[in-house]
SEDRENTOR-710967 format. One line per field, with one value per residue (C-alpha): residue in one letter; x, y, z. Coordinates in steps of 0.02 Angstrom, whole numbers. Example, Ala and Ser with C-alpha at 12.3 -4.5 7.8 and 13.67 -1.06 7.14 Angstrom:
2
residuo a | s;
X 615 | 684;
Y -225 | -53;
Z 390 | 357;
end
This chain:
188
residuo x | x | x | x | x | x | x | x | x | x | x | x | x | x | x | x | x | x | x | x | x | x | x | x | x | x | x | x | x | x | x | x | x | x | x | x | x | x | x | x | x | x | x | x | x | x | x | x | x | x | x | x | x | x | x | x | x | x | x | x | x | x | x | x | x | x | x | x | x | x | x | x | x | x | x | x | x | x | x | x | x | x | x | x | x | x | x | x | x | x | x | x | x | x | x | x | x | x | x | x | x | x | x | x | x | x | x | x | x | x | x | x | x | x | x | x | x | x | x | x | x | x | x | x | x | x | x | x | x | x | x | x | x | x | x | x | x | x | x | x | x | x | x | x | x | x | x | x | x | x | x | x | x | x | x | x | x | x | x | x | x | x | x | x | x | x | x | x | x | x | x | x | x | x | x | x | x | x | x | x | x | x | x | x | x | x | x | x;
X -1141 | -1131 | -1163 | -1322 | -1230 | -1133 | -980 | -860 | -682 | -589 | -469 | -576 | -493 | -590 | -663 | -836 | -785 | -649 | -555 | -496 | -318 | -240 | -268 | -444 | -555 | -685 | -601 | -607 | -818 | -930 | -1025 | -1236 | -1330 | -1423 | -1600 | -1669 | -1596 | -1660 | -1589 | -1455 | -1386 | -1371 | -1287 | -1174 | -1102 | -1089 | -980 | -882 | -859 | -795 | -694 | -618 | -584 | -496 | -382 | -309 | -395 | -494 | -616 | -692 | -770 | -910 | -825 | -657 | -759 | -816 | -993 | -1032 | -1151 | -1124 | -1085 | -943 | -878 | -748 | -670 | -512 | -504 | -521 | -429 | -559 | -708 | -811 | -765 | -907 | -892 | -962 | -1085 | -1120 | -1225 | -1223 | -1114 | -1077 | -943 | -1040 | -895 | -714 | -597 | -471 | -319 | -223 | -135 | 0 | -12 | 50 | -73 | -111 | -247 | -300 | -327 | -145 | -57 | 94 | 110 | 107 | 127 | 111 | -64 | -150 | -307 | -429 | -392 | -581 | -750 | -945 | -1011 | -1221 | -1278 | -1410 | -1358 | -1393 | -1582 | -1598 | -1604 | -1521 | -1358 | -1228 | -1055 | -921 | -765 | -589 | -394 | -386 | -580 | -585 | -445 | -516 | -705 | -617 | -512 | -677 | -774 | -647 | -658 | -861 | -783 | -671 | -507 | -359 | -254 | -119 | -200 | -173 | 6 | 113 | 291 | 270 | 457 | 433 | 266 | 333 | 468 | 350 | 237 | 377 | 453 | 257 | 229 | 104 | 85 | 101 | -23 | -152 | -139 | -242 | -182 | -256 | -215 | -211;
Y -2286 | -2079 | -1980 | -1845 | -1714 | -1604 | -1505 | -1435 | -1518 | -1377 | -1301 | -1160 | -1051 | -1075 | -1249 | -1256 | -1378 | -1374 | -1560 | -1615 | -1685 | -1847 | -1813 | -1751 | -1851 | -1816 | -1931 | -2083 | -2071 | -2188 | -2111 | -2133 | -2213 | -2086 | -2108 | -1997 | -1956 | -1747 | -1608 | -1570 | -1728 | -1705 | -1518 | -1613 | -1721 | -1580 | -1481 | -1620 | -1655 | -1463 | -1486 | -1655 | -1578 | -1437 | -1535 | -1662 | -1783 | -1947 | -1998 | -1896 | -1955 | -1833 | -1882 | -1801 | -1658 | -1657 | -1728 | -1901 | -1983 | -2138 | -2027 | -2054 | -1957 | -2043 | -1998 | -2105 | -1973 | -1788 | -1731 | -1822 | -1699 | -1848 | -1968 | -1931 | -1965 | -2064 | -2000 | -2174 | -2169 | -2297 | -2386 | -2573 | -2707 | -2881 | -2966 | -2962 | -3030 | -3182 | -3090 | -2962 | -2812 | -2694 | -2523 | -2343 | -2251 | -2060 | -1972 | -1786 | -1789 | -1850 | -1718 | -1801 | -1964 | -2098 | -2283 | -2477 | -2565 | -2722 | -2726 | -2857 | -2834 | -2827 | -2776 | -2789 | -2640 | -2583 | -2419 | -2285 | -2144 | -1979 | -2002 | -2131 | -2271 | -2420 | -2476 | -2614 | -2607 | -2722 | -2627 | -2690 | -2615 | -2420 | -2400 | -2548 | -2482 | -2298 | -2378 | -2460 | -2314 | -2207 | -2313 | -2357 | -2165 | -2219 | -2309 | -2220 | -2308 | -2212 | -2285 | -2295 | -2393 | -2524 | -2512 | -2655 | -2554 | -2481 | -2425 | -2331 | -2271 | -2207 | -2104 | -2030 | -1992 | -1895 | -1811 | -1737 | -1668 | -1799 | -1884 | -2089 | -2064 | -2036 | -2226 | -2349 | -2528 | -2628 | -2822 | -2873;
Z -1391 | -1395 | -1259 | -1279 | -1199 | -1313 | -1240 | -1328 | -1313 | -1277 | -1112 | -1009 | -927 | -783 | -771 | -692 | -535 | -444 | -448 | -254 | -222 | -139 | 45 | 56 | 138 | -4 | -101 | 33 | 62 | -51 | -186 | -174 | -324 | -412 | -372 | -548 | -692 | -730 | -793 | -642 | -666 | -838 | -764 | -672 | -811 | -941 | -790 | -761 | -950 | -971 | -816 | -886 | -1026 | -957 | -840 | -989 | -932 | -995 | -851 | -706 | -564 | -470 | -292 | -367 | -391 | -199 | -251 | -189 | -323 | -446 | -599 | -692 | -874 | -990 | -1158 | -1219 | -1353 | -1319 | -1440 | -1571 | -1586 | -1691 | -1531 | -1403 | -1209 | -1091 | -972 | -847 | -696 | -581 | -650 | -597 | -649 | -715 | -755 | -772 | -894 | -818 | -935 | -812 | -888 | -805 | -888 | -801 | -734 | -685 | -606 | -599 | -404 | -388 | -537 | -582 | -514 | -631 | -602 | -656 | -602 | -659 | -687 | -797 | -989 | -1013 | -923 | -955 | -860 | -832 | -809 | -842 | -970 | -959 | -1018 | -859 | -998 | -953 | -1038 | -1068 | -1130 | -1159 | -1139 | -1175 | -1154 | -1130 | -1090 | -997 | -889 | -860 | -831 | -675 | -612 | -623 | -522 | -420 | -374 | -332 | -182 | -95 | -210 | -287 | -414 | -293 | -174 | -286 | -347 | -296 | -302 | -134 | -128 | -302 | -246 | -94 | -191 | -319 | -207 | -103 | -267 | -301 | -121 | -59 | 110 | 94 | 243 | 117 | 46 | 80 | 13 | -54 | -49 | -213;
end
């Protein structure tokens, strides 16, 4: 399944959007389904691609980039120009896997914090890509885990919210500079 927007995988010196950090309400609001597919949503995903890109990163969600619609860009590779990324939009979960897998976890709205969550081994997610064409994909370890941070991002979730070690958490979070005021947790 390739992606029919082609961006370059390579570090800008400035990136096109500017990603928002653990503690801004952006991050907490629902995203909106994307009512058409047209060219500024294709704009969007290409930005958020190059900004991906130039963070490090391997999945972007548009409300970490202070715009609240169901768009979400992925890449498990980036440093694999013949790998091309992922441009979903409106992505939803059909099923989950019954295996649960603990793996670390970062995030570029929370730079430097990195910890254990489980999450379901495997996912079959729908969505429209970037020609508005509807789409299935079975996705399984890595991309599996990064489709369901990303749109985890679609509601209002961080990664954190869901981490278990709240003593850890709470240290980590304290070594980077950020508030624990800012989690919400989840009950798992």
């Amino acid at each position: 399944m390739t992606s029919g927007i082609a961006v370059e995988k390579k570090k800008l010196e400035k990136p096109p959007l500017k990603i928002h950090y653990l503690g801004d309400r952006v991050l907490r609001q629902p995203a909106k389904r994307i009512a058409k597919v047209d060219d500024s949503v294709r704009q969007l995903a290409k930005e958020m691609l190059q900004t991906m890109y130039s963070s490090n990163g391997v999945g972007l969600a548009a409300p970490q980039v202070g715009i609240h619609k169901q768009l979400i860009v992925i890449d498990c590779e980036p440093d694999n120009p013949a790998n091309p990324p992922l441009v979903l939009i409106n992505p939803q979960i059909t099923s989950y896997g019954s295996e649960l897998c603990d793996f670390e976890e970062g995030c570029l709205s929370i730079p430097g914090v990195y910890m254990d969550v489980t999450r379901p081994e495997t996912v079959e997610v729908s969505f429209k890509d970037e020609q508005g064409r509807p789409r299935k994909l079975k996705a399984s370890g890595f991309l599996a885990r990064v489709i369901q941070h990303e749109m985890d991002h679609l509601e209002g979730v961080l990664f954190v919210d869901r981490v278990e070690n709240s003593l850890a958490l709470t240290e980590e979070l304290k070594k980077k500079g950020f508030s624990l005021g800012a989690v919400k947790s989840i009950s798992h």
